[in-house]
VORO-36157 format. One record per residue: residue number from 1; x, y, z of N, C-alpha, C, CB in turn. Coordinates in steps of 0.05 Angstrom, whole numbers, padded with zeros to 5 digits. Glycine has a CB too. Layout:
<zakols>
+-----+--------+--------+--------+--------+--------+--------+--------+--------+--------+--------+--------+--------+
!   k !   n.px !   n.py !   n.pz !  ca.px !  ca.py !  ca.pz !   c.px !   c.py !   c.pz !  cb.px !  cb.py !  cb.pz !
+-----+--------+--------+--------+--------+--------+--------+--------+--------+--------+--------+--------+--------+
! NUM !      X !      Y !      Z !      X !      Y !      Z !      X !      Y !      Z !      X !      Y !      Z !
...
+-----+--------+--------+--------+--------+--------+--------+--------+--------+--------+--------+--------+--------+
</zakols>
This chain:
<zakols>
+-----+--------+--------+--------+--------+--------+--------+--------+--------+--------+--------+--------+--------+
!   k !   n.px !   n.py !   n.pz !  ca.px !  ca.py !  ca.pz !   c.px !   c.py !   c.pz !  cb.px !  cb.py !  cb.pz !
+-----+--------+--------+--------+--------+--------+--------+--------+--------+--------+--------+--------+--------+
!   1 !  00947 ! -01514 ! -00662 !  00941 ! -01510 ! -00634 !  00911 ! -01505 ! -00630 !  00957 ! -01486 ! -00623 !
!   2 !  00900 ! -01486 ! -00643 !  00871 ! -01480 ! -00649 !  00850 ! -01508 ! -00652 !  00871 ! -01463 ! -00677 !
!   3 !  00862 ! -01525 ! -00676 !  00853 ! -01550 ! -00684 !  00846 ! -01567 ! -00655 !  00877 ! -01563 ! -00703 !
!   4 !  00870 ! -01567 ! -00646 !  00877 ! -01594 ! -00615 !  00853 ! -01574 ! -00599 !  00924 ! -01594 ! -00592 !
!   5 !  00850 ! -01546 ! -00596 !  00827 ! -01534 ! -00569 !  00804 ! -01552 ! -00582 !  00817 ! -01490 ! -00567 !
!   6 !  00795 ! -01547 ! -00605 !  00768 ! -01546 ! -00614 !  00762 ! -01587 ! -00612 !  00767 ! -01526 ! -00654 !
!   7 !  00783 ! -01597 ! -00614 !  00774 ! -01631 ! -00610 !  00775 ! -01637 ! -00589 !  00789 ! -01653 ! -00622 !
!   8 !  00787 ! -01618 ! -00562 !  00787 ! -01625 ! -00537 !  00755 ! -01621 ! -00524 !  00809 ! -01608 ! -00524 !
!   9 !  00759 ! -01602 ! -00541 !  00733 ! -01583 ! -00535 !  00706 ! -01597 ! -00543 !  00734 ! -01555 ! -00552 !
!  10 !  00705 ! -01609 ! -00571 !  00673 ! -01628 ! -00574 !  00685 ! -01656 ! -00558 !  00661 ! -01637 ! -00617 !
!  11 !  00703 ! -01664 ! -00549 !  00712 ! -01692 ! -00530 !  00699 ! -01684 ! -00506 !  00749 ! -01698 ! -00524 !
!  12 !  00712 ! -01668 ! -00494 !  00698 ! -01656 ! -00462 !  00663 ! -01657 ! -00466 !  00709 ! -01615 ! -00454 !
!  13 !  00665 ! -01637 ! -00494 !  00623 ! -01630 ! -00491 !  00613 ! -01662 ! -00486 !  00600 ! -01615 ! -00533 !
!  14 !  00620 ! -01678 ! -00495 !  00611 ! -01705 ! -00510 !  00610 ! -01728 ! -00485 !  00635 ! -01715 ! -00537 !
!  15 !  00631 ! -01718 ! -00473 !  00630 ! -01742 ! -00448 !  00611 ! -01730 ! -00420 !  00668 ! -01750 ! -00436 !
!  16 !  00614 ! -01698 ! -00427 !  00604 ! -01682 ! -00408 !  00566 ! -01688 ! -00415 !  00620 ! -01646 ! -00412 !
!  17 !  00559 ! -01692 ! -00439 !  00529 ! -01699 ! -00443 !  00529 ! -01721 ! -00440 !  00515 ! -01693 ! -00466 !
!  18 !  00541 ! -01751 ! -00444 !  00540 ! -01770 ! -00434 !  00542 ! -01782 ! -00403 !  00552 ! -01777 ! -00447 !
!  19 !  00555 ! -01763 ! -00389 !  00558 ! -01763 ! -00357 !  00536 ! -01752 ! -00348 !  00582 ! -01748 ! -00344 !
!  20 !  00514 ! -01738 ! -00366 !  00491 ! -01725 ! -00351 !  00471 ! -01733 ! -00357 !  00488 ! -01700 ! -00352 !
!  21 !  00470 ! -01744 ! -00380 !  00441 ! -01768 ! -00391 !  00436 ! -01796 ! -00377 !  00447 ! -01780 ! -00425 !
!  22 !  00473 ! -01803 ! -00370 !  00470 ! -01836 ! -00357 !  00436 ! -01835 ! -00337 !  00506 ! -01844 ! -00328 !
!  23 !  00443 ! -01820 ! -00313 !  00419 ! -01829 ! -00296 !  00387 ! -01819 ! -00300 !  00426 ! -01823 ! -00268 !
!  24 !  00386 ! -01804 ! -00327 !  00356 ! -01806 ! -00342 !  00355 ! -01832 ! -00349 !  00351 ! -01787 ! -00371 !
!  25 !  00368 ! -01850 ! -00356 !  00358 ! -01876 ! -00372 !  00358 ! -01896 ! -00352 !  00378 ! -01885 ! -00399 !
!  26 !  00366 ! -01896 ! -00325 !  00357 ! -01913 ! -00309 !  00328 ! -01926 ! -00305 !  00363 ! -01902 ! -00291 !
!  27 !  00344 ! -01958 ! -00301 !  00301 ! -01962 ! -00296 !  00294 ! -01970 ! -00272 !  00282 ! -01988 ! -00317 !
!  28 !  00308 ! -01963 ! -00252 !  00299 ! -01968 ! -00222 !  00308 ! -01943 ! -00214 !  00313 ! -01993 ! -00205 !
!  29 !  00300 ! -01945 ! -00176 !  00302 ! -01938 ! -00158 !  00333 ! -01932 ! -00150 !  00287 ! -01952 ! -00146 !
!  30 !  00343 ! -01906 ! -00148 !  00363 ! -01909 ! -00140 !  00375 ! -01920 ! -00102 !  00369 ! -01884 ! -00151 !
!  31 !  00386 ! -01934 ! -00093 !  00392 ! -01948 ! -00080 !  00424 ! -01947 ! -00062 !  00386 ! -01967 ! -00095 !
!  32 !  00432 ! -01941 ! -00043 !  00453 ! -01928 ! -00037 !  00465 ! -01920 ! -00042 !  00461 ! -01930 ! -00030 !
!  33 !  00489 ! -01938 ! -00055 !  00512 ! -01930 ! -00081 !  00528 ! -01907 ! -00073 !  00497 ! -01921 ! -00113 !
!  34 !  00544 ! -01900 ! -00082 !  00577 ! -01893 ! -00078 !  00570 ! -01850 ! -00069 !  00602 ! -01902 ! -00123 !
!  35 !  00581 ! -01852 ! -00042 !  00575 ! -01825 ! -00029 !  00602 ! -01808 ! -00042 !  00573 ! -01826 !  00010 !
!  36 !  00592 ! -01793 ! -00056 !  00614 ! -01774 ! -00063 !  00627 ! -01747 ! -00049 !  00606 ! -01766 ! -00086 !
!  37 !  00616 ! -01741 ! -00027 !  00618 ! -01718 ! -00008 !  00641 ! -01728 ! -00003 !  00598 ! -01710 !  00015 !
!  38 !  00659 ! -01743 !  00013 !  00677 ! -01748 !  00018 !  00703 ! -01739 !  00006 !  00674 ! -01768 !  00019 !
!  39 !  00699 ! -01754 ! -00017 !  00722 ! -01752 ! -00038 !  00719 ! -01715 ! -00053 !  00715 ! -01782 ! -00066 !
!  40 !  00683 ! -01709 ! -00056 !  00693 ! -01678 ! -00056 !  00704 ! -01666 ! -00039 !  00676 ! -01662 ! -00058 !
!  41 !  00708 ! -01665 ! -00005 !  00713 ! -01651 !  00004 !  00739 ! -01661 !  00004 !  00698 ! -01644 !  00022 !
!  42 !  00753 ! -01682 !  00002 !  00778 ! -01678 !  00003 !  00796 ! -01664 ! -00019 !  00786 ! -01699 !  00008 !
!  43 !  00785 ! -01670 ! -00046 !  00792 ! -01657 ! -00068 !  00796 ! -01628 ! -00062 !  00774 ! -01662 ! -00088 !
!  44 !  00768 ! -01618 ! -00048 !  00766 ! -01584 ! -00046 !  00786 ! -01574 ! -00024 !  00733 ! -01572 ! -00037 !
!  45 !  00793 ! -01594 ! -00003 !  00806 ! -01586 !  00017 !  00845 ! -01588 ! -00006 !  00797 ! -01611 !  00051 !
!  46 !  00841 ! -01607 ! -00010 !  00869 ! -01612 ! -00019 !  00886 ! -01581 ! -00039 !  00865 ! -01644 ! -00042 !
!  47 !  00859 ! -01575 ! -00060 !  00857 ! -01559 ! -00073 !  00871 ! -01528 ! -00062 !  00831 ! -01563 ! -00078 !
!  48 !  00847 ! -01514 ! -00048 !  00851 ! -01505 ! -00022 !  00876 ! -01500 ! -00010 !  00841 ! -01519 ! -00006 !
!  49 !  00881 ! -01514 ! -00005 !  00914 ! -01518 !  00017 !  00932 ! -01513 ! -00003 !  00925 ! -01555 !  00034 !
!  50 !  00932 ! -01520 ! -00033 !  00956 ! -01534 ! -00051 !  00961 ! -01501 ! -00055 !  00949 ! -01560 ! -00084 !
!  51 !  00937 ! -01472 ! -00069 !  00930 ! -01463 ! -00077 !  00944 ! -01442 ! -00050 !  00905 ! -01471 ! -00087 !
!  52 !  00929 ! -01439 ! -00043 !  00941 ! -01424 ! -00004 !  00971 ! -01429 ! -00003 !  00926 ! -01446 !  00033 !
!  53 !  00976 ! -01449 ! -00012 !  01006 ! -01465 ! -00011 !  01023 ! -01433 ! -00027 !  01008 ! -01507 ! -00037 !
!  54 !  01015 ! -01442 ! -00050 !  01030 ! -01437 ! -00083 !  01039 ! -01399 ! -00066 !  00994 ! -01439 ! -00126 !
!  55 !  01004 ! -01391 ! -00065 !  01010 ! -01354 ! -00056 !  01020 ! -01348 ! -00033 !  00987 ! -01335 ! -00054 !
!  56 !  01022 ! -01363 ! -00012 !  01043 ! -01365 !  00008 !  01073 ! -01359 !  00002 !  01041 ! -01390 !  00017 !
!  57 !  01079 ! -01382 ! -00009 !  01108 ! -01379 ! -00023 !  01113 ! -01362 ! -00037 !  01116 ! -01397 ! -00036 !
!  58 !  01099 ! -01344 ! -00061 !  01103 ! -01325 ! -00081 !  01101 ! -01292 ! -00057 !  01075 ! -01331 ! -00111 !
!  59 !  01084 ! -01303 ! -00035 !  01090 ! -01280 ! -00020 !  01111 ! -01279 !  00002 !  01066 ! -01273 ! -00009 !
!  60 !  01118 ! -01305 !  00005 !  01150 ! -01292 !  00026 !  01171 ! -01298 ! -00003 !  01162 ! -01321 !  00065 !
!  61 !  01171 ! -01307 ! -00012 !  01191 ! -01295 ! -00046 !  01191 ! -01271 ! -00046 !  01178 ! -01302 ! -00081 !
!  62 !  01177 ! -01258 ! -00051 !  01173 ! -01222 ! -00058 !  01180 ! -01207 ! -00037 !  01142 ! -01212 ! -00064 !
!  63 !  01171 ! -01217 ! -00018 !  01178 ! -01198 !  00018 !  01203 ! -01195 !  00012 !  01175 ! -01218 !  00055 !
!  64 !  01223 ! -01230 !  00015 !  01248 ! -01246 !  00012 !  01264 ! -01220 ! -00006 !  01243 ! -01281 ! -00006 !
!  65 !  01252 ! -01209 ! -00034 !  01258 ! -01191 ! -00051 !  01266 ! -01171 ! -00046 !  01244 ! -01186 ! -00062 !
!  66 !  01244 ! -01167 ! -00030 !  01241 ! -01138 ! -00024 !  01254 ! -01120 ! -00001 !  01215 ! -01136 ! -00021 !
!  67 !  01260 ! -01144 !  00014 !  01279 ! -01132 !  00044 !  01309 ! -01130 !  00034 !  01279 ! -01158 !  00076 !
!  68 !  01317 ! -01155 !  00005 !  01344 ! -01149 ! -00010 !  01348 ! -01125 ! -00024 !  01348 ! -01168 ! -00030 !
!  69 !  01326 ! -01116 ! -00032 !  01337 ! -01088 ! -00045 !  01331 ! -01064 ! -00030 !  01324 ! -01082 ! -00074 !
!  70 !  01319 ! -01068 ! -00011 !  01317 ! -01045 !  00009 !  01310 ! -01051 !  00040 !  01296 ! -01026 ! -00001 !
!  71 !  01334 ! -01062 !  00052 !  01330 ! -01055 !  00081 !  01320 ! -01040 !  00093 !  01344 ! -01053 !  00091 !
!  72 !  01316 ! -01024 !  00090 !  01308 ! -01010 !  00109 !  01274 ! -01000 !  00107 !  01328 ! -00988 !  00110 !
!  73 !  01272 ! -01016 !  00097 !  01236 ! -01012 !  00099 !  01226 ! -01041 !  00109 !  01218 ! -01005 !  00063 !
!  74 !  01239 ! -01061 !  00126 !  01235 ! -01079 !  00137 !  01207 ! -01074 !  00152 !  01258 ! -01086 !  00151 !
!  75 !  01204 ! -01051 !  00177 !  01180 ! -01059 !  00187 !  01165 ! -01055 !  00171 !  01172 ! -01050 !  00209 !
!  76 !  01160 ! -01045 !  00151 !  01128 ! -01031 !  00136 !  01124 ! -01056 !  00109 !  01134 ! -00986 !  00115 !
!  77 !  01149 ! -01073 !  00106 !  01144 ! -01099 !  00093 !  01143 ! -01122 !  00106 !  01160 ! -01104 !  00077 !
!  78 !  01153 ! -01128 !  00134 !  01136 ! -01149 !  00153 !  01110 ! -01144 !  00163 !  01151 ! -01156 !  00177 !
!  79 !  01099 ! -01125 !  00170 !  01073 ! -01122 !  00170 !  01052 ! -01127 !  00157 !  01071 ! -01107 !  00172 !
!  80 !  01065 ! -01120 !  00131 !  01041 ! -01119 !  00104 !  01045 ! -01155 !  00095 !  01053 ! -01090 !  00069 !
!  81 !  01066 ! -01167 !  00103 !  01069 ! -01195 !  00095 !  01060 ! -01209 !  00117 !  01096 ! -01204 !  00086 !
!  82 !  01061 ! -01207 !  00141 !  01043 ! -01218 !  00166 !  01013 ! -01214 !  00152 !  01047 ! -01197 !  00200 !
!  83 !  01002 ! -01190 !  00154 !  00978 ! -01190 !  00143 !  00969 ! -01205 !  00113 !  00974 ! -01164 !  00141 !
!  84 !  00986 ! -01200 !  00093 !  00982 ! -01223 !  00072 !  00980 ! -01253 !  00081 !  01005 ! -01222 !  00053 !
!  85 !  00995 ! -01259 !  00098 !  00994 ! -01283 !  00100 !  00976 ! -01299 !  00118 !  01014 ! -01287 !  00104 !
!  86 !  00963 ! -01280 !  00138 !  00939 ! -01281 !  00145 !  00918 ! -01285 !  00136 !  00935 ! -01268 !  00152 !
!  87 !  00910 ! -01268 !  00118 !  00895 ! -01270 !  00097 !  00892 ! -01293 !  00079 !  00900 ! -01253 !  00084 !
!  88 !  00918 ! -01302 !  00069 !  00917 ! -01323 !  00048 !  00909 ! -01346 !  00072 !  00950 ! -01328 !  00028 !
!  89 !  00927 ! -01348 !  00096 !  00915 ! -01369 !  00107 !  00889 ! -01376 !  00119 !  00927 ! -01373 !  00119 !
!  90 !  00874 ! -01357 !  00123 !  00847 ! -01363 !  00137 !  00824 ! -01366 !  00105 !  00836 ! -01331 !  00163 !
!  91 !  00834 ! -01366 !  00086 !  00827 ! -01377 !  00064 !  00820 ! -01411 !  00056 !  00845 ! -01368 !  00051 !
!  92 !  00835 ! -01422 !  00063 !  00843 ! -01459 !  00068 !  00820 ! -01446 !  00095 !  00892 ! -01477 !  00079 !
!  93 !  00825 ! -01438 !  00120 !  00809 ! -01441 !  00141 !  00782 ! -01446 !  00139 !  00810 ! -01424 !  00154 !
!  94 !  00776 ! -01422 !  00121 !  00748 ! -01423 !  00116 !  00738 ! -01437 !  00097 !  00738 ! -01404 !  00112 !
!  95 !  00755 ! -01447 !  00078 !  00747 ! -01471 !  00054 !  00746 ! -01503 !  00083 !  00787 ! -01475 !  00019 !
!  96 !  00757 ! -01500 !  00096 !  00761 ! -01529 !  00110 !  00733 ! -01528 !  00138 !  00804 ! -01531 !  00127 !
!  97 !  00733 ! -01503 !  00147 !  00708 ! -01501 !  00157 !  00687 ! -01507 !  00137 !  00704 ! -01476 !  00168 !
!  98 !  00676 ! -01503 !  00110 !  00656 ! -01499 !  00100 !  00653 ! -01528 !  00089 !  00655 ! -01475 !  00082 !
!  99 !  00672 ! -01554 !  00084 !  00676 ! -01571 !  00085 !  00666 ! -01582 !  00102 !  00693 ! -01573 !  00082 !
! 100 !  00670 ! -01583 !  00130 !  00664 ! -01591 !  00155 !  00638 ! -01591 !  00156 !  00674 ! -01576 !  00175 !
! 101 !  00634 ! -01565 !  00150 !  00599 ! -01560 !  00155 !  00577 ! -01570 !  00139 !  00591 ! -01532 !  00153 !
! 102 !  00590 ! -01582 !  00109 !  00578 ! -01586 !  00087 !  00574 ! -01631 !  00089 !  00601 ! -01568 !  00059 !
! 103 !  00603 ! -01634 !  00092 !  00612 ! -01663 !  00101 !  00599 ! -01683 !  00125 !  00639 ! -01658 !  00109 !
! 104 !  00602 ! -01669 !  00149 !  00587 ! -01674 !  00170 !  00552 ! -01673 !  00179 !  00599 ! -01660 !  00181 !
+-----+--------+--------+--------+--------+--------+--------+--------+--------+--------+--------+--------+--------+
</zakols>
């Protein structure tokens, strides 16, 4: 297992110094060519959302949990899960604003 990290590991270094030397050896002017903001921000937005997604669900799971083994603490665990989920969601908000602002 050790073996497989350490060849992944000089593979990655290796393509990772070859992806960063390519445009030292250029012999012109670079010239419009392929805008990558796009495709980052959708990656970061997708990311974002998927991520917001995942702790969303692990937090109404646990609420879901938690009102099964004890009813009666319903309001003081919808509150605190309204507010979690607030939280997690203005997360994506502000990743998709900062996108916007970065993209545009």
């Amino acid at each position: 297992m050790k073996n497989t990290f350490m060849v992944f590991k000089y593979v990655f270094m290796s393509l990772a110094a070859l992806l960063i030397a390519s445009p030292a050896f250029a012999q012109g002017t670079a010239t419009g060519g392929f805008n990558s903001v796009p495709l980052a921000a959708g990656l970061g937005m997708a990311l974002a959302s998927g991520l917001c997604g995942l702790g969303q669900g692990k937090a109404t799971a646990s609420a879901t949990e938690a009102l099964a083994r004890n009813p009666g603490a319903r309001p003081g665990i919808f509150i605190f899960l309204i507010l979690g989920l607030a939280f997690i969601e203005s997360l994506a908000l502000f990743t998709f604003v900062i996108i916007y602002l970065k993209a545009v």
